[in-house]
MITIDO-413121 format. One line per field, with one value per residue (C-alpha): residue in three letters; chain; z, x, y. Coordinates in Angstrom, 3 decimals, m for minus. Each point is the difference from the previous one (the first is absolute). Layout:
BEGIN
res (Ala; ...)
chain (A; ...)
pz (Z; ...)
px (X; ...)
py (Y; ...)
//
This chain:
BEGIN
res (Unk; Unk; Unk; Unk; Unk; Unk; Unk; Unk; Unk; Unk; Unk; Unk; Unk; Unk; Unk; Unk; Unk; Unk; Unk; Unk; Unk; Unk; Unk; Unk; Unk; Unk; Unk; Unk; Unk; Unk; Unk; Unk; Unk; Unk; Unk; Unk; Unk; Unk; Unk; Unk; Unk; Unk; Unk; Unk; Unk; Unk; Unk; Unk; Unk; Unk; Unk; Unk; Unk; Unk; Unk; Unk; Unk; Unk; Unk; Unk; Unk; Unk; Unk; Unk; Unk; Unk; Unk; Unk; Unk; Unk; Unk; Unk; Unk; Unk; Unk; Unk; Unk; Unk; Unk; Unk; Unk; Unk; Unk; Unk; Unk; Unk; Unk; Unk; Unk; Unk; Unk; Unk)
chain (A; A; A; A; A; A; A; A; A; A; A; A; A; A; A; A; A; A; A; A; A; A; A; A; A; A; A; A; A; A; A; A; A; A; A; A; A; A; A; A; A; A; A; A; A; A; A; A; A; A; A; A; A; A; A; A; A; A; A; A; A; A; A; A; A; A; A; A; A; A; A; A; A; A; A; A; A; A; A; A; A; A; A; A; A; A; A; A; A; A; A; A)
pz (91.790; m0.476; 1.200; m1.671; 1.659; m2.454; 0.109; 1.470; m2.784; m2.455; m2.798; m2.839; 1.767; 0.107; m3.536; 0.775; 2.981; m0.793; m3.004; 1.415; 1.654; m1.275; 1.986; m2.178; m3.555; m3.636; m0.063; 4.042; m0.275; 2.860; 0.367; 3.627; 2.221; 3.703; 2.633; 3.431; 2.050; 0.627; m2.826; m3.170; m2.786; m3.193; m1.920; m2.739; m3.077; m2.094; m2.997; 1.640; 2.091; 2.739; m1.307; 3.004; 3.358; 2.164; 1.088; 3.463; 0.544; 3.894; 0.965; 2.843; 1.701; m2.350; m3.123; m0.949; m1.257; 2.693; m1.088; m3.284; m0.303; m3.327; 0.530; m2.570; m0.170; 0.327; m1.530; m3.624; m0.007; m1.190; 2.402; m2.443; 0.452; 3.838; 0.144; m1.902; 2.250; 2.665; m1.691; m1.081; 4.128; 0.940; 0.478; m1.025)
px (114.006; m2.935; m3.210; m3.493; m3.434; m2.786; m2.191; m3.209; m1.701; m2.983; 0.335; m0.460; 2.772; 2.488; 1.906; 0.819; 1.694; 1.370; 1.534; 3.678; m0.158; 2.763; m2.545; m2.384; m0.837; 0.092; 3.788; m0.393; 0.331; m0.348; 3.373; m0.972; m2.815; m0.392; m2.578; m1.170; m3.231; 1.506; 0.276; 2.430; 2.119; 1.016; 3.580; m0.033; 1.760; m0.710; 1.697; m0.125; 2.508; m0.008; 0.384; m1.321; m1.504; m2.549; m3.940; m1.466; m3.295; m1.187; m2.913; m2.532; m1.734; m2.666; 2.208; m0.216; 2.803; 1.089; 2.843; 1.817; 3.850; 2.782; 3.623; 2.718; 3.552; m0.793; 3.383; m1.035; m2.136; 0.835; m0.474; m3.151; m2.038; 0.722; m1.894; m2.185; m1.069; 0.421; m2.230; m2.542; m0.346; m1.677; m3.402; m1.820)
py (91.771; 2.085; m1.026; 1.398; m0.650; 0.251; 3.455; m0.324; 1.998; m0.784; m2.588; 2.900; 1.975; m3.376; m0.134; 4.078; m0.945; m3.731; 2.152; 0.390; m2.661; m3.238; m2.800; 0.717; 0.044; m1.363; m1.081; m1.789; m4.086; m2.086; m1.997; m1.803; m0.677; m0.876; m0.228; m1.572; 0.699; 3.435; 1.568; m0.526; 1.910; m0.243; 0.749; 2.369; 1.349; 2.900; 1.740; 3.455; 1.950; m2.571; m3.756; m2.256; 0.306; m2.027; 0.969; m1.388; m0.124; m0.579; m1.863; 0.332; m3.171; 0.289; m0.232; 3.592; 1.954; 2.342; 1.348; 0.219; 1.114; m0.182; 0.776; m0.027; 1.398; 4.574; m0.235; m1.073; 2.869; 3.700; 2.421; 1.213; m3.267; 0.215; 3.548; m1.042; m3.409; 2.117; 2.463; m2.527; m1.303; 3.361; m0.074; 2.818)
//
């Protein structure tokens, strides 16, 4: 499994780097959803190169996201989208 934190960039810079990315877009349906005090996630499919995967988001005491991870099956993917993920995770 790979695992993708989200970018800490600016909101205007987002959809350039969310881009490559199978969590993420137009095609992504939530299948599943889970949660406790903690934190939660949520199942996903998507009509792109990868077809499912699950997104965590971690909670502090407060209730504040802390933390937010997605990791699907790198093996769905051509090695093409995995440069370019790995691309898109760069900060400039």
């Amino acid at each position: 499994m790979y695992g993708s934190p989200a970018p800490a960039t600016s909101r205007a810079s987002w959809p350039q780097h969310a881009a490559p990315c199978p969590h993420l877009g137009h095609t992504v349906q939530v299948r599943h959803v889970l949660g406790a005090d903690a934190g939660g996630g949520y199942e996903w499919t998507a009509a792109g190169a990868v077809s499912h995967g699950i997104n965590v988001l971690r909670l502090d005491e407060q209730g504040l996201i802390t933390s937010f991870e997605s990791m699907w099956d790198g093996s769905q993917a051509d090695h093409e989208t995995l440069l370019a993920i790995a691309k898109a995770a760069i900060e400039r």
